[in-house]
ZAMARGU-4260 file (C-alpha; in steps of 0.2 Angstrom, whole numbers, plus 5000, padded with zeros to 4 digits):
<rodrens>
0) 4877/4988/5365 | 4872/4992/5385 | 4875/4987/5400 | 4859/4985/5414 | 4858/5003/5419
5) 4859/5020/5414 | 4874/5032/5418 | 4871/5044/5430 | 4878/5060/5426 | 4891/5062/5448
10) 4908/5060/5443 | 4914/5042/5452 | 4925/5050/5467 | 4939/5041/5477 | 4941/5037/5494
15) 4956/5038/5506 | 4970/5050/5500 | 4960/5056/5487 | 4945/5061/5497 | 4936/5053/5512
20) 4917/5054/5501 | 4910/5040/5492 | 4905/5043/5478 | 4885/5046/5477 | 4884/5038/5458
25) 4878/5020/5458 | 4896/5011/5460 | 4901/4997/5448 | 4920/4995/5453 | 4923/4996/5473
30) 4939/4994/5480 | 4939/4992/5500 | 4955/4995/5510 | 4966/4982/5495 | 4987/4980/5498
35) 4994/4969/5485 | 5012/4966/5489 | 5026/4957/5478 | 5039/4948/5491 | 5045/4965/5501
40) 5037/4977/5489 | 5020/4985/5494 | 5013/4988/5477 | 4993/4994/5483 | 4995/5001/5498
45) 4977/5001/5508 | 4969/5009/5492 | 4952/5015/5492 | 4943/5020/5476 | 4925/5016/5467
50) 4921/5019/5449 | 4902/5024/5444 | 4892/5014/5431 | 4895/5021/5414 | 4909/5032/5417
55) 4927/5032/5407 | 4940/5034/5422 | 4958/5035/5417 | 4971/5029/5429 | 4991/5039/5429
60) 5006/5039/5436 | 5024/5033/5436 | 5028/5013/5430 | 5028/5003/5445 | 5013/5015/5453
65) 5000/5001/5454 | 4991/5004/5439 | 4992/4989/5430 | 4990/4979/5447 | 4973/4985/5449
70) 4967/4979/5431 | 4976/4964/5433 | 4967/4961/5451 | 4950/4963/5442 | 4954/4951/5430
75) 4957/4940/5446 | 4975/4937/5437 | 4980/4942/5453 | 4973/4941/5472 | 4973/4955/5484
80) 4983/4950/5498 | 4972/4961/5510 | 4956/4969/5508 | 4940/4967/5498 | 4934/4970/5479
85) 4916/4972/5473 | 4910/4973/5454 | 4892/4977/5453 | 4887/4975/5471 | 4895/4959/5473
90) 4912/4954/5481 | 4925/4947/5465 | 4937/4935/5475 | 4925/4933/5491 | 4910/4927/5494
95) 4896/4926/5510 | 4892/4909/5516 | 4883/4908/5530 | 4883/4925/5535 | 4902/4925/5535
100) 4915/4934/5520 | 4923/4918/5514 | 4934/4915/5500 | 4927/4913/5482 | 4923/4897/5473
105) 4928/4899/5457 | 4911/4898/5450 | 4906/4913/5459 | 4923/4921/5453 | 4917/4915/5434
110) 4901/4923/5436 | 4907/4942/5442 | 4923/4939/5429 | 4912/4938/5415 | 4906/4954/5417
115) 4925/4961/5415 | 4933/4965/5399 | 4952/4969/5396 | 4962/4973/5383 | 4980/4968/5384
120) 4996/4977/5381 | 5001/4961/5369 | 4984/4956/5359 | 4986/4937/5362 | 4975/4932/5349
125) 4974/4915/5347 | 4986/4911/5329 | 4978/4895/5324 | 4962/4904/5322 | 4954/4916/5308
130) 4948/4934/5314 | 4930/4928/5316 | 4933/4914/5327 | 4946/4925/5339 | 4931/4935/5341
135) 4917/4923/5341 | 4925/4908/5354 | 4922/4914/5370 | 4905/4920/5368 | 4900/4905/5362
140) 4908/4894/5375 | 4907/4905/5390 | 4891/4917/5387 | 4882/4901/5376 | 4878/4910/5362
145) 4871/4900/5344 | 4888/4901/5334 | 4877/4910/5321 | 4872/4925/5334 | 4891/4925/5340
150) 4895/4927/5320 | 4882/4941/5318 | 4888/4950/5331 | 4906/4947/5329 | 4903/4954/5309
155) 4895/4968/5319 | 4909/4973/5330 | 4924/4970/5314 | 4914/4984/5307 | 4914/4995/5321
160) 4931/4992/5323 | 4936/4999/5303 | 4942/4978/5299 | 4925/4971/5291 | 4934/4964/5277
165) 4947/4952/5289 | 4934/4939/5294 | 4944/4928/5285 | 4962/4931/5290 | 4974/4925/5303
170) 4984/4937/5315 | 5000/4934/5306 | 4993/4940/5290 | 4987/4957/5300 | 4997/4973/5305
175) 4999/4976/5326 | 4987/4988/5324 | 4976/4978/5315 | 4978/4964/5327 | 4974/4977/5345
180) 4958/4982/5334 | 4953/4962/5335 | 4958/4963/5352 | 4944/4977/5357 | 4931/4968/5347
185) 4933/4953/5354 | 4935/4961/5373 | 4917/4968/5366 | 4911/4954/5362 | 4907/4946/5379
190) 4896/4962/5382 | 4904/4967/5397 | 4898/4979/5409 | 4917/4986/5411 | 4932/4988/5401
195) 4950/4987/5404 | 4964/4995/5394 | 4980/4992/5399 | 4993/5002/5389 | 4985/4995/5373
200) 4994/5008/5363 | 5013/5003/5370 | 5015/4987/5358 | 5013/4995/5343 | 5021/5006/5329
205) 5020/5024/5331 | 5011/5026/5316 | 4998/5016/5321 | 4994/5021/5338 | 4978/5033/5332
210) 4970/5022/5324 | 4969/5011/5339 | 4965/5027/5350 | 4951/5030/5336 | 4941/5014/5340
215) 4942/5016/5356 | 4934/5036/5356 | 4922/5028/5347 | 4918/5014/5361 | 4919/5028/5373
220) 4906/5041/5363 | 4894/5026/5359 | 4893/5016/5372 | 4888/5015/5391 | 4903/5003/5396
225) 4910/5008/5409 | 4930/5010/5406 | 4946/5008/5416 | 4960/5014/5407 | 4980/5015/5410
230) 4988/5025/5399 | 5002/5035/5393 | 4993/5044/5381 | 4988/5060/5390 | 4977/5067/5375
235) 4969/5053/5374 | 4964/5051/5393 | 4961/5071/5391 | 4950/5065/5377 | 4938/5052/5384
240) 4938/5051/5405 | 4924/5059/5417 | 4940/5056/5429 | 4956/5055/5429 | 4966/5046/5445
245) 4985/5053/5449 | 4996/5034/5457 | 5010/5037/5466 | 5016/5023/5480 | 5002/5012/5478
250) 4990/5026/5481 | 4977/5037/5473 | 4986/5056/5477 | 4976/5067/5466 | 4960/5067/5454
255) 4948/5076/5446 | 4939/5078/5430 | 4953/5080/5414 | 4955/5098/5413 | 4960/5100/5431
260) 4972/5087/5433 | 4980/5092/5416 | 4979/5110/5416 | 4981/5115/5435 | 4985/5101/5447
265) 4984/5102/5465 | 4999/5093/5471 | 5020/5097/5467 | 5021/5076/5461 | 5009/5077/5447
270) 5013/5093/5441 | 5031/5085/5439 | 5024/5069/5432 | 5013/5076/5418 | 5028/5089/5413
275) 5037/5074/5410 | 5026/5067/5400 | 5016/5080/5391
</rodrens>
């Protein structure tokens, strides 16, 4: 599996309260100056950040930070309300028309989407349907894929993904953990050029919660997606990110590479956010 570059080996660096340097590796996630607000309740405030092709960056902070806002905004589940969004090079919900920056048709929005891939909090497989064809739908519909390729592949990915011998089941016959395994393969199986996490472990059974984190070192040792993750998993994020991002108030207030952040933070507010986590 690959996306259409190579990883460059310069850490992905944020802009704005972070830092005021762009980052010098080939950017595949930018966002420009975005606020997102819900009624009175400023959940982005003016953020500024970009994420370099290839790399894992892991995304903490307090609930209500802005964390999950930003996944959900690159899944165009939700619209910025100020501000701009690019995905390899190209704007997500706008688009240039006649040497202005105009609001996005959806086919335009379709095309950079398809490049995304998320993993939910709740797995939402769809229960009417066996294992295989959770998998194996939308790269058929969407990419056009020969439902015999989309097969191969999705066999593929269930083996990557420990569940080879659950082709043939249906979601209620499999455990939670079994069920968010699916999930990731079939987030794989659209070949995207990024990943999104979003708390994928928080559904789920204690007992089951390495298993998930397992697949998904794997992804991140054998692969060249690039990776967005929100987490409460601190060893895990130790585990697989180039960078890790502090949120507080809407805003990126610290990173750095893992062993910083974790193990001598800059700033009073993470230091107290990682002791109450850690």
């Amino acid at each position: 599996m690959s996306t259409d570059a190579t990883p460059t080996p310069t850490d992905p660096t944020p802009t704005g309260p972070a830092g005021n340097t762009a980052s010098a590796v080939e950017e595949l996630i930018r966002f420009e100056d975005v606020t997102k607000r819900f009624g009175g309740t400023t959940v982005l405030d003016h953020l500024d950040f970009s994420v370099g092709r290839g790399k894992h960056v892991t995304l903490i902070g307090p609930s209500g930070s802005g964390k999950t806002t930003i996944l959900r905004l690159l899944m165009t589940l939700l619209k910025p309300d100020e501000g701009r969004i690019r995905v390899g090079g190209r704007y997500l919900t706008h688009e240039e028309r006649d040497g202005e920056l105009v609001p996005a048709r959806e086919k335009h929005v379709r095309e950079v989407r398809k490049n995304i891939g998320m993993v939910f909090q709740q797995f939402n497989l769809f229960p009417n349907m066996k294992v295989l064809r959770n998998i194996t739908e939308a790269p058929v519909t969407v990419l056009g894929l020969s439902r015999d390729e989309a097969e191969q592949r999705g066999r593929e990915l269930l083996d990557l993904v420990g569940l080879a011998d659950r082709c043939d089941a249906y979601p209620s016959q499999l455990s939670g953990g079994q069920q968010q395994r699916v999930a990731i393969a079939r987030a794989l199986a659209m070949r995207p050029q990024v990943l999104l996490l979003d708390e994928v472990t928080s559904a789920l059974d204690p007992e089951l919660v390495a298993g998930v984190l397992d697949v998904l070192r794997d992804v991140a040792r054998t692969t060249d997606i690039t990776m967005l993750c929100v987490t409460h998993e601190m060893s895990f994020a130790r585990d697989i990110s180039d960078q890790v991002l502090m949120f507080d108030g809407g805003r990126v207030i610290e990173s750095g590479p893992p062993e910083k952040i974790f193990s001598d933070p800059e700033l009073d507010r993470t230091r107290e956010f990682l002791s109450a986590v850690l």
